[in-house]
N, C-alpha and C positions, 0 to 999 in steps of 0.2 A: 504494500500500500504506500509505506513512505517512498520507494523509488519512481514509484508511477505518478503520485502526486508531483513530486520533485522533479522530474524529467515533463511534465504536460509544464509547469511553471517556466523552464530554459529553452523550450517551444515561442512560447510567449516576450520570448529576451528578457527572464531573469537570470542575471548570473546568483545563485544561493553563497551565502554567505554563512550563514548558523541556522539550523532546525536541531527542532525538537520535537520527538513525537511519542506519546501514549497514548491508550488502548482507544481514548475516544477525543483525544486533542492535536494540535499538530499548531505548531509556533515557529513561522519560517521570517528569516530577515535576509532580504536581496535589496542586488540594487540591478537597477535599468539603464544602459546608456540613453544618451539621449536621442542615436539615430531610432529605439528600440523601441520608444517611449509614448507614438502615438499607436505602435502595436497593443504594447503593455496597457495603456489607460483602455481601449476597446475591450479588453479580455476583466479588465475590474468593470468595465461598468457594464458588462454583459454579465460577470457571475454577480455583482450586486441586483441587479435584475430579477436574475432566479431567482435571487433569496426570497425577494418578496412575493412569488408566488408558488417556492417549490420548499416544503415543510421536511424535515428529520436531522436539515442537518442546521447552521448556524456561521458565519463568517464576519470578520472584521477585519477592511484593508485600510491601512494609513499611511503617511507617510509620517518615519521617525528621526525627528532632526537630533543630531550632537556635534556639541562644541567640542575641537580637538583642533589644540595648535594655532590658536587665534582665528580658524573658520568654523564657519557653520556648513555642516554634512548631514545629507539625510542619504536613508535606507526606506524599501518597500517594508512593511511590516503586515504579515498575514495571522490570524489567527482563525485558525477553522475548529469547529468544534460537531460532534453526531452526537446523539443523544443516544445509539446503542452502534457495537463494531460492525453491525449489519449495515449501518448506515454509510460508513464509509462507502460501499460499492456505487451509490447512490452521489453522494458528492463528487466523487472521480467522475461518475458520467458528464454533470451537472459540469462539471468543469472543463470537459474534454467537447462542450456545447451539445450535448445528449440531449433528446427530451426525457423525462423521467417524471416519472407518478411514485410521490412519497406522501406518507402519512403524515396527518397532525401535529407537529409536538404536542406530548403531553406534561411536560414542565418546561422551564426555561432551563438550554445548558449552559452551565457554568464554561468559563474558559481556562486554562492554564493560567498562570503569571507569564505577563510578557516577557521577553529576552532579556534577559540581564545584557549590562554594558558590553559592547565588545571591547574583547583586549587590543589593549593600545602596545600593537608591536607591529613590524616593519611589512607582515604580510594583509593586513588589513589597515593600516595608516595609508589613508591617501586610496583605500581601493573602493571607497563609499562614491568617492567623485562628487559629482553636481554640487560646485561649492556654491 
């Protein structure tokens, strides 16, 4: 599940920079070149889309800015969340621009905590871009 998610994402021109994933959460931090970027916004504002008419699973795309070295850097920030692992197959679709028939939530899902800071060392300093 995380390499299919991860792989339809670098479709889209993210390069993945840190993910995280359990059994019904998934906490990814990329970033977009900018030749890549009216790809990337088409593909958020198409699964934002879904969300609002397709039920089981739950997403939150932002952009997350940090200060490092006197600039300001931002990274794509995803947090997807199913309310059971069944749902993941259902999300992939949804993402991969499926049609797909999901059920109701029946509570609201909780999300992970977002990504903790990334480490400030020479292979990610400066690889955030779009100062």
């Amino acid at each position: 599940m995380k390499d299919i998610i991860l792989h339809i994402l670098t479709r889209f021109g993210a390069e993945i920079i840190e993910s995280r994933f359990s059994e019904t959460n998934a906490s990814i931090l990329c970033r977009v070149n900018e030749k890549e970027e009216p790809h990337w916004q088409g593909f958020v504002a198409e699964t934002l889309k879904r969300l609002e008419k397709e039920k089981g699973w739950d997403a939150h795309i932002c952009k997350r800015y940090m200060w490092r070295d006197g600039k300001l850097f931002y990274a794509w920030c995803l947090l997807l969340a199913v309310e059971t692992v069944k749902e993941w197959d259902l999300l992939i679709a949804a993402l991969r621009g499926e049609e797909v028939q999901a059920k109701p939530l029946t509570q609201k899902i909780p999300f992970v905590a977002p990504l903790p800071p990334l480490p400030q060392d020479q292979k990610t300093k400066g690889a955030l871009g779009n100062p």
